[in-house]
Phi, psi and omega in degrees: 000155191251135183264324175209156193235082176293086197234019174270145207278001174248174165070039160331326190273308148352282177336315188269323209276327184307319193257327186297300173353290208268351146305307195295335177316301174278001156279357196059057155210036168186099189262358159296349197309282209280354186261330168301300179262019148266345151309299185310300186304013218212294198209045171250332167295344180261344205271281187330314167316285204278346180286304169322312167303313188307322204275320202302327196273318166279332168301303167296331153326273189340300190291350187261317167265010192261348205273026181246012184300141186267314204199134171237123195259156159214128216242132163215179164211208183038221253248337170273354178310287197322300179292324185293331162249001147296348166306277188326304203291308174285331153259327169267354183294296195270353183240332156284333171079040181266117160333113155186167193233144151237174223204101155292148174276005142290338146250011163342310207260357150276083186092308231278288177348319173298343165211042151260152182214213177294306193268356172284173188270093183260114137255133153268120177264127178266137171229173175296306176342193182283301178315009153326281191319344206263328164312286205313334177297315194274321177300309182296348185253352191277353173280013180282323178232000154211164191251008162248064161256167165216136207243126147223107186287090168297021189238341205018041157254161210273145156292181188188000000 
């Protein structure tokens, strides 16, 4: 018998963190579970609203210049690794048929550095973690050798 149902056509990732959530719950191992998602029922649905708007105008930038890329690399690591390659692989590979890599930033400066150049197409994913620092290495050195990257700071600062 079915209890609950997740049946809206966006947030796919939401989705899986909605249900890993509510397995742990029932494991006794995320006793934060109901003051936690008495928030999220409080304010995640107007949050989802404005972040989506807020996002759309950069979303649309993006997709308009990026969408003639022969090849897009994206490099993120830590906490931010994991998206950076279902990004790569799963949106732009498998659901646009778009060339791309993604690239932890730890190795970034192994082999990959040999074949970014001016025109290629780069994003840095920033993420909070301890692995921050391992990103923040690569934003900083990639305006030395190209002039098409993109930073995207969950922190939203600047490398430096």
């Amino acid at each position: 018998m079915l209890d609950w149902a997740i049946i809206y056509p966006e947030n796919e990732q939401l989705k899986f963190f909605i249900t890993a959530d509510r397995f742990m719950f029932n494991n006794d191992e995320f006793e934060e579970y109901p003051a936690y998602y008495s928030e999220l029922d409080r304010h995640l649905a107007k949050a989802l609203v404005s972040v989506e708007k807020a996002a759309d105008a950069f979303g649309e930038a993006f997709a308009q210049q990026h969408k003639d890329d022969p090849i897009h690399y994206f490099v993120g690591a830590g906490n931010q690794y994991g998206s950076t390659y279902s990004y790569a692989m799963c949106y732009w590979e498998e659901q646009h048929w778009m060339r791309t890599k993604s690239i932890h930033a730890a190795e970034f400066f192994h082999g990959m550095l040999e074949v970014i150049d001016r025109d290629t197409n780069v994003t840095v994913f920033l993420g909070e973690d301890s692995q921050r620092p391992l990103s923040e290495r690569v934003a900083k050195f990639l305006p030395r050798i190209c002039s098409r990257y993109t930073l995207d700071d969950i922190q939203g600062k600047k490398a430096s």
